[in-house]
N, C-alpha and C positions, 0 to 999 in steps of 0.2 A: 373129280366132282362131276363132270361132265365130258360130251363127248358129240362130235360134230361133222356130219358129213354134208356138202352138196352133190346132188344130182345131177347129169348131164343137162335137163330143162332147167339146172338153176334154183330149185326149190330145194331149201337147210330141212336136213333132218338136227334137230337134236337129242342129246338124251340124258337122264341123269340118271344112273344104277344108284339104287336101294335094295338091295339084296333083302336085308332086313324086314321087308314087309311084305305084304299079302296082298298087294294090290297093285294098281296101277293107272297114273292118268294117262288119257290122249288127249292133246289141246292141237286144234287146229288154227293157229296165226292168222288174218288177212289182213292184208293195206286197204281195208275199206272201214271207212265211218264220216263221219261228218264234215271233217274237213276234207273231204273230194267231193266235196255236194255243190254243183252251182242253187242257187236259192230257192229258183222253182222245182227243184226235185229233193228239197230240205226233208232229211226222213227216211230217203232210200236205202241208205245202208239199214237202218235198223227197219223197214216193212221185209227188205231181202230175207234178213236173219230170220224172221218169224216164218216167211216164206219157208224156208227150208227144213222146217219141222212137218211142212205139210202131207210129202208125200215124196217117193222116188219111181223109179223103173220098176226097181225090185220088191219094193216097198211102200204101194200104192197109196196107202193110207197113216193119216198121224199117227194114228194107235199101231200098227206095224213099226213104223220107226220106235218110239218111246218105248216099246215093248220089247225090242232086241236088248236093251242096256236095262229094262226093270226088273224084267223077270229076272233077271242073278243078282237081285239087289241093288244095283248102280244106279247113280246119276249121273244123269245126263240134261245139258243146259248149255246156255249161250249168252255173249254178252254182247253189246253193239257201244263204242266209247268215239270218241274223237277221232282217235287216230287209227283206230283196229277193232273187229270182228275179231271174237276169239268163239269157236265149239268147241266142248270138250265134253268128257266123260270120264268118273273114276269107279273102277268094276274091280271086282274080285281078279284076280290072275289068272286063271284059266278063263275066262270070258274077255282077255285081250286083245286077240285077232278079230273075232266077231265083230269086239266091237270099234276097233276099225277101220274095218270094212263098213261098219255102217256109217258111223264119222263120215268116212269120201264117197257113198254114197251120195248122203246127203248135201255135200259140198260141192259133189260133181253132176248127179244126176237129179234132182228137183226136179218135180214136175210145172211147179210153178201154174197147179189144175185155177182153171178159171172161177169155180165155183168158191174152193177151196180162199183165192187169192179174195174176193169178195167178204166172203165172212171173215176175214182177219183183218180186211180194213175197217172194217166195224170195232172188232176187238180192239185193236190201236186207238181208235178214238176214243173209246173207254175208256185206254189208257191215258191220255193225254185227260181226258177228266178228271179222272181221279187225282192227277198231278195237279190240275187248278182249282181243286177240292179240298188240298193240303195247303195252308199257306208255310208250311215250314220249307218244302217242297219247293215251293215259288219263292220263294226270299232266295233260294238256292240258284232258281235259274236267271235272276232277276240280278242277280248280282254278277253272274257271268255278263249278263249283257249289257251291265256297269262299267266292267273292267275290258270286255272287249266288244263295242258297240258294231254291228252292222257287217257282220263276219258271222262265220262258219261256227268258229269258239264261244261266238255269246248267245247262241240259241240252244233251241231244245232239241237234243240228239232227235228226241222221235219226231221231229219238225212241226209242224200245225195241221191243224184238224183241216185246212184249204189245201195244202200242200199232201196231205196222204188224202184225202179225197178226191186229187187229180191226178197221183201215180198211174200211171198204167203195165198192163205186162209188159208190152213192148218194153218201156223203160226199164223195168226191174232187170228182161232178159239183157238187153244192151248193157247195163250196165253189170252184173253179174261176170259178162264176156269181157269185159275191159277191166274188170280191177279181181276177178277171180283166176288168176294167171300163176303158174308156179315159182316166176320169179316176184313172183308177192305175196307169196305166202309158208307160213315157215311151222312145220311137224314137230313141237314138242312131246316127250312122252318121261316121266319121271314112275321108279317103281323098281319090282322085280323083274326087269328085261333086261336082254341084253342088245348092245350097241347094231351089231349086225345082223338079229334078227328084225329091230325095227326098220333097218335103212333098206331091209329086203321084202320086206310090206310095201315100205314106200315107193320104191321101185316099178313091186309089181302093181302097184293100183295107181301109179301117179307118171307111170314112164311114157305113157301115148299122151300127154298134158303139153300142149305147146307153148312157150313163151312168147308172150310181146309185149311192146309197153302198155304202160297203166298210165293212168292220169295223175298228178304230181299233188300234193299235199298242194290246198290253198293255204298262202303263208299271213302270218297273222303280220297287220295293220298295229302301229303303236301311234298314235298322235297325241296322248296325253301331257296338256302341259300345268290342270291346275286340277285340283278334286273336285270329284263328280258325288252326284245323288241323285237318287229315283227311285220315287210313292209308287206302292201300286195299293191303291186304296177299296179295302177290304172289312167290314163289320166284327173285327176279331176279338176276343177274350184277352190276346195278348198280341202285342206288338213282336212282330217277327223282324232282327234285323242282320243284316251280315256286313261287316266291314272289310275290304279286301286290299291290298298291296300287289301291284304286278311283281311279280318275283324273278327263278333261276329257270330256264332251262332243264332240259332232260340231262344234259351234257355238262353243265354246268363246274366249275372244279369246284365250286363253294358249295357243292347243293346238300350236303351233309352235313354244313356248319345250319344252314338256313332249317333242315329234320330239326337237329337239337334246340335251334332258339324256339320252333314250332312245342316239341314236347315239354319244354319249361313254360312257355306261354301259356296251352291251354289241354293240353293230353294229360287225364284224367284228375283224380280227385284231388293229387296233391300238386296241380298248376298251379302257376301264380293265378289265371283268372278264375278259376274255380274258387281259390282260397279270397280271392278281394270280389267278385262280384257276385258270386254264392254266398261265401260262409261267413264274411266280413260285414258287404254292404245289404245281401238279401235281396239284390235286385233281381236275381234268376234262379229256375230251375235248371235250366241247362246253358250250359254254356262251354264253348269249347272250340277251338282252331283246326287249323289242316291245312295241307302244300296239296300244290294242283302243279304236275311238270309236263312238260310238251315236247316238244322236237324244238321249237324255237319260242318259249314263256312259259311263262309258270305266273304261282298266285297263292300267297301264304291268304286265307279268309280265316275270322271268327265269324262264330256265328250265337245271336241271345236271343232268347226269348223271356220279354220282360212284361210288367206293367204300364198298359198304355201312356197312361201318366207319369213313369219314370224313364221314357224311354231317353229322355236327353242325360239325363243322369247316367243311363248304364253306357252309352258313347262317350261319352267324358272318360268313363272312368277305362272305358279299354283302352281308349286310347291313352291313357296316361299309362296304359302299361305296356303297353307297344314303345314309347317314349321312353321308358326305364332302362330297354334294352341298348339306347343309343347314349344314356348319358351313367351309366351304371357297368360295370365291369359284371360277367356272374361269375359268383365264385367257384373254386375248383369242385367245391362238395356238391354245389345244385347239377354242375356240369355233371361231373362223373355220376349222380344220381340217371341223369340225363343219357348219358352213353350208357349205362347199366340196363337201362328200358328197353333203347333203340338195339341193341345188340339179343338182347334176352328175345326179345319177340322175334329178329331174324335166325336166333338158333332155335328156336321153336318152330319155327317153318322146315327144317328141314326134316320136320317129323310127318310131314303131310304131302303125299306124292301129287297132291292137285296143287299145291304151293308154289313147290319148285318146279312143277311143268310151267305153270305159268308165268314164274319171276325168269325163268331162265327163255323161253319162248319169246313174252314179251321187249325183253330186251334186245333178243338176236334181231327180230323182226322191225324195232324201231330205231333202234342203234349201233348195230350190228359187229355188236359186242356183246358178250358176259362177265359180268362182276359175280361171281362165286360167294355168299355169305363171309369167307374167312377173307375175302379181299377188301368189306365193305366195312369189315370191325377193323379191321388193320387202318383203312382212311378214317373211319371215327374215333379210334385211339390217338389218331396225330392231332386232333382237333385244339382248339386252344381258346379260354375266354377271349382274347385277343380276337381272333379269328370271328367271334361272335358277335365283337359288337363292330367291329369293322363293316361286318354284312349288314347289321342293322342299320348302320348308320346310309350304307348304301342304298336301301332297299326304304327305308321308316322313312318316307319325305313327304312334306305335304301336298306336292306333286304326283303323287302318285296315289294318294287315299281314295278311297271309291267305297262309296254306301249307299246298301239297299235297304227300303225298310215296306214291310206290307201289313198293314193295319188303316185302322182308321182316320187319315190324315190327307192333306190333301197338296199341301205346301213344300216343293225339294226345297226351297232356298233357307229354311228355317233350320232344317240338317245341315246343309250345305257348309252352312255358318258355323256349325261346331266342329267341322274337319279341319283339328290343327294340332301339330303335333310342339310343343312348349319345352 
């Protein structure tokens, strides 16, 4: 399914042959994102990333770079997360050396132009508006910094409009040099390639690459001893709220029983919260859950958006079904419904060569392991309602409940007061 070399500097090639298809991704791994950020430089990892669309040696200008991967159809894009920077690009098969070559251009050669670095921190702060211009958006990040207060995990990867207003080059470049190193960064490519052609790309563009150390992931803070809430008070049409539990781990041995309680809970139309707080009580248009895993926590969140005036109503009522899972066995059919989902969407990945670049990338690079899809249905087959409510019951505490809600309200202690789990 896969196949794996390192280099003399230390930098994993991987690869997954699909013969079967016409195309191919390149995903470039790095150990940079938010949690290597001390707090006045909250943002770096993701101003860099944007950086590096700007221009190279070879490649002076944006439109040079985007232009080597458009013109034969391709995209090409980047993402900037917590724990990792990923580039990538998926092109037709014959535009796979090209592009690259352009990929480690851009990762290695940046020009990092002064002008260039100016109008993107503009851009960025546009960005950051438009995110406190969504309140769906801010319930989002407002709840990270619920469940992890005053740490690296409960802010906004892109950091604050003060904080990317006082970046400088210098810092972008210093830090670029310290955490852009080959033993922290890991070459997925999934597709119609083969194993030693790509590890001799790698090679030849990545062999003069020196290693030294990087700066070490800041480790997340837990003090949580009783439930939390926090208003961010806002003029809305509807009350936006997200309820969260600190969860598993990336590593976790339970973290595929905690997927299945998640997709019974609230992934898609036939969840339990969809069917009680949509189709039942009518309190929401949307409504729906999701696991968040790290190197060291994790965080099962719902999230609604109700009527301002029922928002007490639609807490009660999730929480009474978060609750269900602790005092309620699921049965084998919702389960196996459940594992049919989870399993059907990961054999569907493996029809998409930017998928499996990146499910197999990201794992080498943060766990420095791979779980192959036929390894991951084999752990979900062993699963057992047993299993299920064991972890709820671990996990579902009133110690641990954390809500944010952004609307017009001004009072945490009045939420506060409905976190309990009965």
């Amino acid at each position: 399914m896969y196949h794996k070399s390192v280099l003399p500097n230390r930098l994993r090639v991987v690869t997954a042959p699909m013969p079967h298809t016409r195309s191919a991704t390149v995903a470039i791994f790095v150990g940079a994102g938010a949690r290597y950020e001390v707090d006045e430089l909250a943002g770096i990892s993701h101003f860099v990333e944007h950086m590096l669309f700007k221009g190279t040696e070879r490649r002076p200008t944006p439109r040079e770079v985007t232009e080597e991967v458009e013109r034969v159809g391709g995209i090409l894009n980047a993402a900037t997360d917590r724990e990792l920077t990923v580039y990538w690009a998926k092109v037709p098969r014959p535009a796979f050396e090209a592009t690259f070559d352009c990929l480690v251009d851009m990762v290695r050669h940046s020009l990092f132009d002064p002008t260039e670095l100016e109008k993107e921190r503009k851009v960025i702060i546009e960005e950051l508006n438009m995110v406190h211009d969504s309140p769906q958006q801010l319930v989002d990040l407002l709840i990270d910094e619920v469940v992890w207060p005053n740490q690296p995990l409960g802010r906004d990867i892109a950091g604050t409009k003060e904080t990317v207003s006082r970046i400088t080059r210098d810092e972008q470049l210093a830090y670029v040099d310290r955490q852009y190193r080959p033993n922290n960064v890991v070459v997925s490519v999934a597709g119609n390639v083969e194993h030693d052609e790509v590890v001799a790309l790698a090679d030849r563009f990545f062999s003069d690459w020196e290693s030294h150390d990087v700066a070490p992931m800041i480790p997340v803070v837990d003090g949580q001893t009783s439930p939390r809430a926090k208003v961010l008070t806002r003029k809305t049409e509807q009350a936006h709220l997200s309820i969260a539990v600190r969860a598993l781990d990336a590593r976790h041995p339970d973290r595929y029983a905690l997927d299945l309680i998640n997709i019974i809970l609230g992934e898609g139309m036939s969840s339990r919260l969809f069917l009680e707080i949509r189709e039942n009580l009518g309190l929401a248009y949307d409504v729906h859950s999701y696991t968040s895993r790290f190197q060291d926590t994790g965080a099962l969140t719902v999230y609604a958006g109700v009527d301002p005036k029922r928002v007490d109503a639609a807490i009660v009522a999730i929480l009474k079904e978060l609750a269900r899972f602790k005092h309620e066995l699921v049965d084998e059919a919702e389960l196996n419904k459940a594992k049919d989902l989870v399993k059907g969407r990961l054999l569907l990945r493996l029809e998409d060569t930017r998928a499996v670049a990146s499910s197999y990338g990201n794992q080498e690079l943060l766990l420095g392991e791979i779980l192959t899809a036929d390894d991951m249905v084999r752990i979900i087959d062993r699963v057992t309602p047993e299993d299920l409510h064991r972890v709820a019951n671990d996990l579902f505490r009133e110690d641990r409940l954390n809500l944010a809600v952004v609307g017009n309200y001004r009072s945490e202690e009045r939420f506060r007061s409905l976190l309990a789990l009965s």
